[in-house]
VMD Tcl script that draws the C-alpha trace (Angstrom):
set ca {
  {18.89 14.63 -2.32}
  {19.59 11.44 -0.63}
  {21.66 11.30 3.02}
  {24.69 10.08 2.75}
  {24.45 7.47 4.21}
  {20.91 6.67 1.99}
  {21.83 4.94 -1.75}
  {19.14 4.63 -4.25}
  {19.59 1.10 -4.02}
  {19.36 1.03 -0.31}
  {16.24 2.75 -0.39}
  {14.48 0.96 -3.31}
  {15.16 -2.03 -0.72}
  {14.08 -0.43 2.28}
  {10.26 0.34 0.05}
  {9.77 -2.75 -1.89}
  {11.40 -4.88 1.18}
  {8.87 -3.50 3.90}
  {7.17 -5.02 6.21}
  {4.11 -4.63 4.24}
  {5.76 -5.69 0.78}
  {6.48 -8.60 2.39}
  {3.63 -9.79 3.38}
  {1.99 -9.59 -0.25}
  {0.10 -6.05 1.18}
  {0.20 -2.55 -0.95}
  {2.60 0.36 -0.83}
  {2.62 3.99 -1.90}
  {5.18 6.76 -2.46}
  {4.77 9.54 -4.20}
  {6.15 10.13 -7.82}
  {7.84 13.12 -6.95}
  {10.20 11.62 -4.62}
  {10.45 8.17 -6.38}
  {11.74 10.44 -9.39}
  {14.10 12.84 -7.50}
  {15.52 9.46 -5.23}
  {16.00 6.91 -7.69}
  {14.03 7.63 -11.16}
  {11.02 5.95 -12.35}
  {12.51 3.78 -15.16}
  {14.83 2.11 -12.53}
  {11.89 1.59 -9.63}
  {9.78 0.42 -12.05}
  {12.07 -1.95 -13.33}
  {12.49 -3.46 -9.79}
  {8.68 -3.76 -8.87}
  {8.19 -5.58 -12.11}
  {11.54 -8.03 -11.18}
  {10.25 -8.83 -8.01}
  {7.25 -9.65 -9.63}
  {4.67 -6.75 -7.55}
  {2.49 -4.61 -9.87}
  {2.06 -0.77 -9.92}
  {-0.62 1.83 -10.67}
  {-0.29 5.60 -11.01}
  {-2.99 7.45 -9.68}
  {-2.65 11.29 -9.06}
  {0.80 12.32 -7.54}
  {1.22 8.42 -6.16}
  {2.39 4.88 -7.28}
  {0.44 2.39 -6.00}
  {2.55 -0.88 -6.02}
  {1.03 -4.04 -5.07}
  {3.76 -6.49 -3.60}
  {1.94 -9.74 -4.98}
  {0.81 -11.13 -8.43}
  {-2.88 -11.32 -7.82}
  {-5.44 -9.70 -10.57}
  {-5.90 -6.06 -9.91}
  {-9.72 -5.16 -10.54}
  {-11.01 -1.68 -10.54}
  {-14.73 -2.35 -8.88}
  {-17.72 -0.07 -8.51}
  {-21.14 0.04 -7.15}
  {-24.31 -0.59 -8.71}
  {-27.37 -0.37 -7.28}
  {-25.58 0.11 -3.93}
  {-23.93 -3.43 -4.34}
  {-20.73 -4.18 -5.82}
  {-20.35 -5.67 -9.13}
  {-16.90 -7.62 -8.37}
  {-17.26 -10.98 -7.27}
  {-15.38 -13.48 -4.75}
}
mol new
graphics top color blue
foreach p $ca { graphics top sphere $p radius 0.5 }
foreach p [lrange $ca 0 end-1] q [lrange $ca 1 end] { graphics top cylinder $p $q radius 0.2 }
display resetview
């Protein structure tokens, strides 16, 4: 549960309005507790109007508060196969 002073709406804001967010950086909250606060159709739905991208991984979201291309990278031969 939520304080009462503490809307869904006011906290979506407070996450995708961070400091971080807001400088084009990455965020993470767990799914649990986006779920339980505000529900994942309705976050998700506001990362994607704001125009930030998210991944699930594990127990987290992963929302990047930009539009650049997300690439999933690995080593190879000890270097890295993405490029600049």
């Amino acid at each position: 549960m939520l304080p009462d002073h503490l809307t869904p709406e006011i906290w979506l804001e407070q996450v995708l309005s961070s400091g971080e967010a807001r400088k084009g950086g990455v965020v993470k909250r767990q799914i649990r507790d986006v779920e339980r606060l505000v529900g994942r159709d309705a976050f998700l739905a506001e990362v994607e109007r704001r125009g930030f991208q998210a991944v699930q991984n594990g127990r987290h979201f992963v929302i990047f508060c930009n539009m650049m291309p997300i690439r999933r990278v690995r080593a190879m031969d000890g270097r890295s196969n993405a490029r600049s």
